[in-house]
MMTF fields as JSON, N, C-alpha, C and O atoms, coordinates in Angstrom:
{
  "mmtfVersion": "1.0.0",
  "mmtfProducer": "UNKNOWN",
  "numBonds": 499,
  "numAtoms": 500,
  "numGroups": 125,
  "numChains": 1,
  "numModels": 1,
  "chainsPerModel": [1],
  "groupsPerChain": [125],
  "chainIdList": ["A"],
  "bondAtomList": [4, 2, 8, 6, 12, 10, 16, 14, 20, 18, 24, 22, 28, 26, 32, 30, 36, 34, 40, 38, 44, 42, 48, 46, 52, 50, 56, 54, 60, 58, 64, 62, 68, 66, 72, 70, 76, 74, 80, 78, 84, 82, 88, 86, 92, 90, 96, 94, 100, 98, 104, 102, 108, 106, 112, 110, 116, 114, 120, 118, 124, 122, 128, 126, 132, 130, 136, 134, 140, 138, 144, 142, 148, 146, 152, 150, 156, 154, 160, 158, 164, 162, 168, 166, 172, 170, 176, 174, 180, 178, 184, 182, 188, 186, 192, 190, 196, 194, 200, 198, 204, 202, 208, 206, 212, 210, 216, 214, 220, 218, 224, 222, 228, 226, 232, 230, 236, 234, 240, 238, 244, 242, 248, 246, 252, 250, 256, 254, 260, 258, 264, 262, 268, 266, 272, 270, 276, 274, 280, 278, 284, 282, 288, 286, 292, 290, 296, 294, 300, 298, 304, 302, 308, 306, 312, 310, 316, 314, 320, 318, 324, 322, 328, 326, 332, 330, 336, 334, 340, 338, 344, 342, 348, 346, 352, 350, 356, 354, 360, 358, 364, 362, 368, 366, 372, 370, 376, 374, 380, 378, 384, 382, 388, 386, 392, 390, 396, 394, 400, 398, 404, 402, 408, 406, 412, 410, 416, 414, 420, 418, 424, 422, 428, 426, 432, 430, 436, 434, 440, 438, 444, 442, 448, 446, 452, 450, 456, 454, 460, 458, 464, 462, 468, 466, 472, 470, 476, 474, 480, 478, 484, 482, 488, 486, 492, 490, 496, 494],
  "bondOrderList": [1, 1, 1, 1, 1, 1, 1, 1, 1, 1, 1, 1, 1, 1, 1, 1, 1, 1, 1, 1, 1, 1, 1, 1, 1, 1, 1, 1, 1, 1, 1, 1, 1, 1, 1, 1, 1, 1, 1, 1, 1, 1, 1, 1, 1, 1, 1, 1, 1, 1, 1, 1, 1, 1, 1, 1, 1, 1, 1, 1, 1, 1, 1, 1, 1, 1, 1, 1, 1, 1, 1, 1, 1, 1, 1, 1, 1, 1, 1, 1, 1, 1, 1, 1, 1, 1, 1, 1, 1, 1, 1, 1, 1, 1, 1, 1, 1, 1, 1, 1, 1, 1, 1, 1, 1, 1, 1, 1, 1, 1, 1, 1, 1, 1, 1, 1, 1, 1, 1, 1, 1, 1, 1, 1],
  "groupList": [{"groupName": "UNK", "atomNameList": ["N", "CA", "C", "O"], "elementList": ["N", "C", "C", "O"], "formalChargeList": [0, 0, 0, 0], "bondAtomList": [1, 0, 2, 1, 3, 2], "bondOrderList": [1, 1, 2], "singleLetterCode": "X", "chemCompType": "L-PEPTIDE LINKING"}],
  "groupTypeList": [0, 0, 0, 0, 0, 0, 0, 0, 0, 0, 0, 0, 0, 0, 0, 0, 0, 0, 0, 0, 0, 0, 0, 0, 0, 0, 0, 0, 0, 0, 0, 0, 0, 0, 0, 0, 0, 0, 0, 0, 0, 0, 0, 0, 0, 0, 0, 0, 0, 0, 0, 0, 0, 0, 0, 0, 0, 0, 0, 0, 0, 0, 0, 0, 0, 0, 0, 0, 0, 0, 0, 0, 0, 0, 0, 0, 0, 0, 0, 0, 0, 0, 0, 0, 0, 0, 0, 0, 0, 0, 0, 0, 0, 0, 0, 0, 0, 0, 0, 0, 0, 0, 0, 0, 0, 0, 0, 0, 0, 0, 0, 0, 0, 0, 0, 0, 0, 0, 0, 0, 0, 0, 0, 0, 0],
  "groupIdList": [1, 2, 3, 4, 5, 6, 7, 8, 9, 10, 11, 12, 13, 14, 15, 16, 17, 18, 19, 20, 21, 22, 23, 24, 25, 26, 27, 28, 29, 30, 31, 32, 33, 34, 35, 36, 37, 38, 39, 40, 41, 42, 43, 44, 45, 46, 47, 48, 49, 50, 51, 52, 53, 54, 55, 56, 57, 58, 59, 60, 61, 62, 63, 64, 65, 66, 67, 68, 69, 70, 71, 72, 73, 74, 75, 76, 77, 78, 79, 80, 81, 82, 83, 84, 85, 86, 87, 88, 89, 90, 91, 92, 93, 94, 95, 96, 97, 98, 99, 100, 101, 102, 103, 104, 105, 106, 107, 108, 109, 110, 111, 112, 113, 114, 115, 116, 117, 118, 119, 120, 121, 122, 123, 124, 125],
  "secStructList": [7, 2, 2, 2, 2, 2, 2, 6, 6, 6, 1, 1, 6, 2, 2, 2, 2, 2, 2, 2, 2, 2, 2, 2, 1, 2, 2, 2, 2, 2, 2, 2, 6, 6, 1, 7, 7, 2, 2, 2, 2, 2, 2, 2, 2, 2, 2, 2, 6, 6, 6, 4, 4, 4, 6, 6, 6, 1, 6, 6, 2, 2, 2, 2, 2, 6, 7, 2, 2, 2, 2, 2, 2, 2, 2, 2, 2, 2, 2, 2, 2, 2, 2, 2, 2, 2, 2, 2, 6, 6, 7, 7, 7, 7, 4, 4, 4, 1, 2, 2, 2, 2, 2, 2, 2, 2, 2, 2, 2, 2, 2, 2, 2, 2, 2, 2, 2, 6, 7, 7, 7, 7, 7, 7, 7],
  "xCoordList": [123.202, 123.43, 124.813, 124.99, 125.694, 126.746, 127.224, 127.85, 126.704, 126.159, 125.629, 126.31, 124.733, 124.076, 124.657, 124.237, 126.11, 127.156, 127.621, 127.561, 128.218, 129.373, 129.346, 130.215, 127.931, 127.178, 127.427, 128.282, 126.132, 126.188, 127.767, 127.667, 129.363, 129.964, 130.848, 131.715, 130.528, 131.233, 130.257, 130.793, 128.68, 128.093, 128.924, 129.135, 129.32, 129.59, 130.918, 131.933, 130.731, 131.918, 133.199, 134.114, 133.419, 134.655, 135.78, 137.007, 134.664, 135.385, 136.308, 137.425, 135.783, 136.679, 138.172, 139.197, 137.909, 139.256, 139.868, 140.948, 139.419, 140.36, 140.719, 141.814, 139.974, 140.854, 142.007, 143.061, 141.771, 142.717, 144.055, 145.238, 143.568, 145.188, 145.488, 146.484, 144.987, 145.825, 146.277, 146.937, 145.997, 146.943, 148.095, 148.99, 148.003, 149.342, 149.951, 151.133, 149.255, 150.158, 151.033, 152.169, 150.682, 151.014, 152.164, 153.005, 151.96, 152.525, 154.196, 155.282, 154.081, 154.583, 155.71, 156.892, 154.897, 155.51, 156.656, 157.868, 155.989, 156.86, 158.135, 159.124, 157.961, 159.548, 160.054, 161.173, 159.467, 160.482, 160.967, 161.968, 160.389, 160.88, 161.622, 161.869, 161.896, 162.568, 162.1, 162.479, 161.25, 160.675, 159.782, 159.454, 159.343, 158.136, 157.417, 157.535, 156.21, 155.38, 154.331, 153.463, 153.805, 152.813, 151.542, 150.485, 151.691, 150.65, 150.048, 149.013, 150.807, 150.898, 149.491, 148.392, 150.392, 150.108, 148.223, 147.285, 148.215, 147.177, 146.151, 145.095, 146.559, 145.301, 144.956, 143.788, 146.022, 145.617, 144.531, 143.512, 145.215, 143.781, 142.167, 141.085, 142.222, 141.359, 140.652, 139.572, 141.467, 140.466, 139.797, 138.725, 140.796, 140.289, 138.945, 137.892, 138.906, 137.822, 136.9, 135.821, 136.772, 135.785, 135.052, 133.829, 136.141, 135.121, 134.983, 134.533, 134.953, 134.763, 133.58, 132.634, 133.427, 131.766, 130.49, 129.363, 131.058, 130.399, 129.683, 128.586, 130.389, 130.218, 129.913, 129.45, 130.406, 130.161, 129.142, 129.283, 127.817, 126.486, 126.002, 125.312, 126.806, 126.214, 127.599, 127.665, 128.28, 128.7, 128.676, 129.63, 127.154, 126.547, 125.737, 125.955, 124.884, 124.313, 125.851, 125.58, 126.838, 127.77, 128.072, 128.196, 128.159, 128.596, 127.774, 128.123, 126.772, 125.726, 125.243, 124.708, 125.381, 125.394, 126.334, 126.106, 127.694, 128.839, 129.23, 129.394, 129.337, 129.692, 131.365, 131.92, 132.081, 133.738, 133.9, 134.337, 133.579, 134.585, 134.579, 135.371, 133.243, 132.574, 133.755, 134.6, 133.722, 134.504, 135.629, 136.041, 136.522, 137.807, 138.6, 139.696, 137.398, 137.491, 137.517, 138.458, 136.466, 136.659, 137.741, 138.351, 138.007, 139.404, 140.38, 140.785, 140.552, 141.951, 141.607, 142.425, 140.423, 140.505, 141.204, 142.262, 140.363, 140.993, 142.243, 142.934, 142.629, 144.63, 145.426, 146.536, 144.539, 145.058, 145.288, 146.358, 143.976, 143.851, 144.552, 144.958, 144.589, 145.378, 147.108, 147.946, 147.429, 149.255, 149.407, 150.372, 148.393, 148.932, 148.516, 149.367, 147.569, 147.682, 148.336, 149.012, 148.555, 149.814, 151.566, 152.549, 151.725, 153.002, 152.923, 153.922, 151.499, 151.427, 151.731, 151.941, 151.672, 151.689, 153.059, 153.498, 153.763, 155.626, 155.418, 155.915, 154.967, 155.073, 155.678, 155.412, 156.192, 157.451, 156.563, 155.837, 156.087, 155.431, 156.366, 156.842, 156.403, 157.307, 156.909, 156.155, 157.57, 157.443, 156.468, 155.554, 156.926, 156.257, 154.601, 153.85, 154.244, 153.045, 152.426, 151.207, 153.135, 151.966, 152.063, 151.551, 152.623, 153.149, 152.333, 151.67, 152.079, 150.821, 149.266, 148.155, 149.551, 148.052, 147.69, 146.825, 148.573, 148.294, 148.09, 146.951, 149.49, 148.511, 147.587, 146.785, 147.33, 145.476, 144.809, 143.79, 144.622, 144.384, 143.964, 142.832, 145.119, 145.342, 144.513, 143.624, 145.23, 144.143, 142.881, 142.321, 142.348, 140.853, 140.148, 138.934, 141.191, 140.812, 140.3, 139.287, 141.721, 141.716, 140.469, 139.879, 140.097, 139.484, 137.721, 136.726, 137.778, 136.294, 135.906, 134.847, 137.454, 137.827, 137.367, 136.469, 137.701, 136.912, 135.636, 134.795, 135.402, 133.84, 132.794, 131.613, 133.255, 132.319, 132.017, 131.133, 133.362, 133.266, 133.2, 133.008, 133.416, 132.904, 131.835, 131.486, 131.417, 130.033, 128.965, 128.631, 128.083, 126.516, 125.414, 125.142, 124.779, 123.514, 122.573, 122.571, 121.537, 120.768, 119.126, 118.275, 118.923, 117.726, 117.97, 118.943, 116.954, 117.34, 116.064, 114.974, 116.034, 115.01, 114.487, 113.483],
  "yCoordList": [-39.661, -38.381, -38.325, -38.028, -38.606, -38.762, -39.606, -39.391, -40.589, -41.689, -40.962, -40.862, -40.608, -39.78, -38.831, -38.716, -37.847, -36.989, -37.547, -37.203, -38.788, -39.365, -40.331, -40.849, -40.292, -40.763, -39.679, -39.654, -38.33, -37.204, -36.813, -35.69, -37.052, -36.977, -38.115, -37.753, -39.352, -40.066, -40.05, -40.131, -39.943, -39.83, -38.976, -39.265, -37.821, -36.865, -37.028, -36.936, -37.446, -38.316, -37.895, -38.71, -36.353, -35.39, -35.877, -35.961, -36.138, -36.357, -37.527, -37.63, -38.438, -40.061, -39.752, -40.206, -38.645, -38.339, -37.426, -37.055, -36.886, -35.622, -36.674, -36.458, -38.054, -38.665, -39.513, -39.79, -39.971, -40.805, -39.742, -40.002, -38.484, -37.501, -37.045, -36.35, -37.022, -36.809, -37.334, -37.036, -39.143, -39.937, -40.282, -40.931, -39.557, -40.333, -39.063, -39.149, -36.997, -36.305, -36.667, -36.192, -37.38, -37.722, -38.551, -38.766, -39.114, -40.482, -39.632, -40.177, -38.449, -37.912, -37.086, -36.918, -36.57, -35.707, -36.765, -36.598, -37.585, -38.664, -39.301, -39.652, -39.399, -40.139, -38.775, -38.54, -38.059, -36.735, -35.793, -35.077, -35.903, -35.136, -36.137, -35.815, -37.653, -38.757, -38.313, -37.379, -39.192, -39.214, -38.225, -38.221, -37.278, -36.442, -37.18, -37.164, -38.263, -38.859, -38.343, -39.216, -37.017, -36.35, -36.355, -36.799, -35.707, -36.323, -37.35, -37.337, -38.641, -39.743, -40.316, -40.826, -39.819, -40.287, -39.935, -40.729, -38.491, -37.368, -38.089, -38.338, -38.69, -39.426, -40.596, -40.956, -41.535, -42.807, -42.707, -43.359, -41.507, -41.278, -40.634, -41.121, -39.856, -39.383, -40.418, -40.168, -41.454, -42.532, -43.661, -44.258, -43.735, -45.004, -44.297, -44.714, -43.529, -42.235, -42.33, -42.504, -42.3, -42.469, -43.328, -43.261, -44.805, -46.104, -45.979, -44.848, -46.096, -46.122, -45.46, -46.082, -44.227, -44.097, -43.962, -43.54, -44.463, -45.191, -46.05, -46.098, -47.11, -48.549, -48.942, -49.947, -47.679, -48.002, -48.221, -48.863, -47.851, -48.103, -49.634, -50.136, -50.21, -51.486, -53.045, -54.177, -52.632, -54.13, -54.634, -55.379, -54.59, -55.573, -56.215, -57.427, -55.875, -56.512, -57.313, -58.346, -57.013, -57.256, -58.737, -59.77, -58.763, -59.484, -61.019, -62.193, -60.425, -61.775, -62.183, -63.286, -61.421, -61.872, -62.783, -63.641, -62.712, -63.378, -62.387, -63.001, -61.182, -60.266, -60.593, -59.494, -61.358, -61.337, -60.05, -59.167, -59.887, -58.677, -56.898, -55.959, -57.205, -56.122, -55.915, -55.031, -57.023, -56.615, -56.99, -55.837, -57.675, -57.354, -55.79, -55.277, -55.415, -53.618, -52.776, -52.016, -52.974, -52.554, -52.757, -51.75, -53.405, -54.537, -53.259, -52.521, -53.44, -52.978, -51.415, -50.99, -50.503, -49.191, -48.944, -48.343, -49.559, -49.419, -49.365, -48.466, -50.637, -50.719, -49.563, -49.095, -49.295, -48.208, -46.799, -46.212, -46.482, -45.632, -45.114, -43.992, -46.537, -46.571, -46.573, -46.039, -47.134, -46.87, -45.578, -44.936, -44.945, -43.579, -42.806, -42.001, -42.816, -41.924, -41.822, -40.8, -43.331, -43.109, -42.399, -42.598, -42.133, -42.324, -40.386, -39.672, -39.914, -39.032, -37.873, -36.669, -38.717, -38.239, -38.839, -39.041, -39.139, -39.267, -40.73, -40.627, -41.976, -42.923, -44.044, -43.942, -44.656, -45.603, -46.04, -46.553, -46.149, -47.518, -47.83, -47.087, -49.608, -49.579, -49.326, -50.054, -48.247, -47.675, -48.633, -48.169, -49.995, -51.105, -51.466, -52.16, -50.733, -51.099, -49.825, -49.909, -48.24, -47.451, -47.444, -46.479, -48.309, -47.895, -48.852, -48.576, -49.695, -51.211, -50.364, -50.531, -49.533, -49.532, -48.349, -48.565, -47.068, -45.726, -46.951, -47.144, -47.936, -48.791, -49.145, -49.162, -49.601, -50.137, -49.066, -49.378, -47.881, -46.879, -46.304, -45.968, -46.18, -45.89, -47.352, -47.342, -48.187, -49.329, -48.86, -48.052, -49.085, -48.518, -47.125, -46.927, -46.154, -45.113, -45.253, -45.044, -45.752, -45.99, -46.797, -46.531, -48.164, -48.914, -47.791, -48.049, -47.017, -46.053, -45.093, -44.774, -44.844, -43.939, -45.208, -44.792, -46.28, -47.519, -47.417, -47.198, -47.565, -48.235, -47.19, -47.522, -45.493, -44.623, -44.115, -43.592, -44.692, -44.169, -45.584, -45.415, -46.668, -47.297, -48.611, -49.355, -48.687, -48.946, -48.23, -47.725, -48.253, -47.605, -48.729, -49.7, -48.161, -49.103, -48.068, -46.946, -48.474, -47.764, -48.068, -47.182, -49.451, -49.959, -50.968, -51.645, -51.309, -52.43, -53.416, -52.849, -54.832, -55.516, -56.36, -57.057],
  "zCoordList": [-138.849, -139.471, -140.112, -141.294, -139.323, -140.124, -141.295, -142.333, -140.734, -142.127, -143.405, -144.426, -143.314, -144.115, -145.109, -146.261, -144.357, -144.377, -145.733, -146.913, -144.858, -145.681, -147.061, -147.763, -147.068, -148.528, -149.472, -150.358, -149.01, -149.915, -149.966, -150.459, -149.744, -150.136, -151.078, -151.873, -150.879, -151.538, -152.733, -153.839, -152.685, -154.182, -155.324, -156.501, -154.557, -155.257, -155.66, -154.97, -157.64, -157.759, -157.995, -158.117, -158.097, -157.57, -156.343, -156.283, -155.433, -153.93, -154.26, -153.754, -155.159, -155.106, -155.366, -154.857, -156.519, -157.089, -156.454, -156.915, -155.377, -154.307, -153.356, -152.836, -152.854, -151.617, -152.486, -151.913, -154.042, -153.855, -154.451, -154.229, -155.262, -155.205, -154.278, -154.476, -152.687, -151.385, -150.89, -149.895, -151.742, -151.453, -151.92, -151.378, -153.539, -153.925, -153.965, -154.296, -153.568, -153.406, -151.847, -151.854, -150.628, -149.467, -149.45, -148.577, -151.009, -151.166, -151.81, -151.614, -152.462, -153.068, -152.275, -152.576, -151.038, -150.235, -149.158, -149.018, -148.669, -147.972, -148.584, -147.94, -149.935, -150.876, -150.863, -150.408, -151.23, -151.571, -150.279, -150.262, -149.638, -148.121, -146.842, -145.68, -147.656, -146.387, -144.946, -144.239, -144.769, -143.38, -142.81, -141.624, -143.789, -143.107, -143.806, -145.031, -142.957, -142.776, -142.357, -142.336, -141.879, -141.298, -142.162, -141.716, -143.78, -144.358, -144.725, -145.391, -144.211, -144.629, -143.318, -143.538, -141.565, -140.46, -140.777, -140.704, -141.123, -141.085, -141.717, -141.136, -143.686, -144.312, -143.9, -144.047, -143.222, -142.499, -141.36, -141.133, -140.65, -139.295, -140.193, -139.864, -140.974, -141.051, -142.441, -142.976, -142.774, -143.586, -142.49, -142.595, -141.423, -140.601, -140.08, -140.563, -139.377, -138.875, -139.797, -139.23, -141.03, -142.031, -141.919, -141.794, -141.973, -142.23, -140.835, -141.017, -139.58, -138.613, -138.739, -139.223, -138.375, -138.525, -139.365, -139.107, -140.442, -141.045, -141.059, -141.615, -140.241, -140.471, -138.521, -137.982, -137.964, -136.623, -136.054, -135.013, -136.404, -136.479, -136.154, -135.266, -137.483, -138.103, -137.33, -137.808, -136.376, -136.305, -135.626, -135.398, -134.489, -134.299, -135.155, -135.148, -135.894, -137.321, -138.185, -138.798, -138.208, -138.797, -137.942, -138.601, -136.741, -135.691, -135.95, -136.079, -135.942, -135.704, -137.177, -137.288, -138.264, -139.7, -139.996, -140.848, -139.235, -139.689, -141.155, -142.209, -141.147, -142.295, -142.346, -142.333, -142.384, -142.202, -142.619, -141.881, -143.745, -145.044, -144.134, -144.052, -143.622, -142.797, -141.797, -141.935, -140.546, -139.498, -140.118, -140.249, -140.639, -141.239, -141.708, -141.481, -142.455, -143.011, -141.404, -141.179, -140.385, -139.179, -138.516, -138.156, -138.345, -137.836, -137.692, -136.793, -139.323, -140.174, -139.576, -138.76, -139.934, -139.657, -138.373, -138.185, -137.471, -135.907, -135.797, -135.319, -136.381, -136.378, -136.938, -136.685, -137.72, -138.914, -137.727, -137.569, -136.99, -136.416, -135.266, -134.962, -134.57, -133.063, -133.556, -132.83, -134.659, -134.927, -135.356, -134.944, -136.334, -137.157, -136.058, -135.678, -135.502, -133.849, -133.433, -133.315, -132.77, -131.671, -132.752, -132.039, -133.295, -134.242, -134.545, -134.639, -134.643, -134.694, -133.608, -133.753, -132.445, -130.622, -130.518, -129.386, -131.53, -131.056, -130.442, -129.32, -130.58, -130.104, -131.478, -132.676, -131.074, -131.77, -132.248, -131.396, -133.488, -134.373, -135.749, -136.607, -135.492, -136.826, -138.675, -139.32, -139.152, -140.184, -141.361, -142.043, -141.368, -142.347, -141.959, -142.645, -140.556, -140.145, -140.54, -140.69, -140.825, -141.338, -142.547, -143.113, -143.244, -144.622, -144.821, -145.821, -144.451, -145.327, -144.709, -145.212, -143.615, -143.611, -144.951, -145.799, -144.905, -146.075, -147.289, -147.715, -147.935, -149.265, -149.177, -150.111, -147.911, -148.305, -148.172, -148.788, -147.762, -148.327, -149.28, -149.63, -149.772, -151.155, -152.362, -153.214, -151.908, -153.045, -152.483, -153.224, -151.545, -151.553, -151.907, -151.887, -152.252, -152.744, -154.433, -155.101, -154.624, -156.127, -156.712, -157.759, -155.543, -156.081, -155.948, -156.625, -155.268, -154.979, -156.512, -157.052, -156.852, -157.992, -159.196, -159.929, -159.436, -160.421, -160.175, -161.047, -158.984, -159.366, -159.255, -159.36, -158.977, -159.166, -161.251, -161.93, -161.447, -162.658, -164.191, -165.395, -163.509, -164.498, -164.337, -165.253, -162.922, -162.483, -162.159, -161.087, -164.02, -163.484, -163.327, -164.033, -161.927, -162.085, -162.605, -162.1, -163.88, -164.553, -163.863, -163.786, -163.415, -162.753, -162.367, -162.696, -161.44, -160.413, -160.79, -160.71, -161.197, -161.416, -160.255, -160.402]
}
């Protein structure tokens, strides 16, 4: 069901372009406010949370396919999730570890924002 959720919103090709301008307004607020990181901590948890149940379903199928790209993307969410958490609850994480996870983020936003808008499939043969 949630699966389901999170389709009928990423179809809807508005949404691509609201996650990746909350990223680079997040991105915006963090240079310009030195060290309030909160929107930063906030879109990292709530993107890892995304692919996470998403994809949480599927990695045992992932597991025994040998999907690398699959559990790699899992991998990374988790990490993503458990540092901008903990960092969010006042626990020491070093700054270069949430800052690479929000870019990949952000490249994966951007890259959602490409391929909703200049990949159409018209029919499938």
């Amino acid at each position: 069901m949630l699966r389901a959720m999170i389709d009928q919103v990423i179809a809807f090709a508005p949404s691509s372009i609201v996650i990746a301008l909350a990223h680079v307004g997040a991105l915006a607020w963090a240079l310009l406010r030195r060290g309030g990181m909160t929107p930063v901590l906030v879109l990292n948890v709530a993107m890892a949370a995304g692919i996470l149940a998403y994809n949480g379903q599927g990695i045992g199928r992932a597991v025994s396919n040998e999907d690398w790209g699959l559990l790699a993307l899992i991998a990374f969410a988790l990490a993503n999730l458990l540092c901008s958490g903990a960092a969010l609850f006042g626990m020491r994480v070093p700054r270069q570890v949430l800052w690479v996870g929000f870019g990949v983020d952000l490249a994966l936003s951007v890259l959602l924002v490409a391929f909703m808008f200049l990949f159409k499939i018209n029919r499938l043969i």
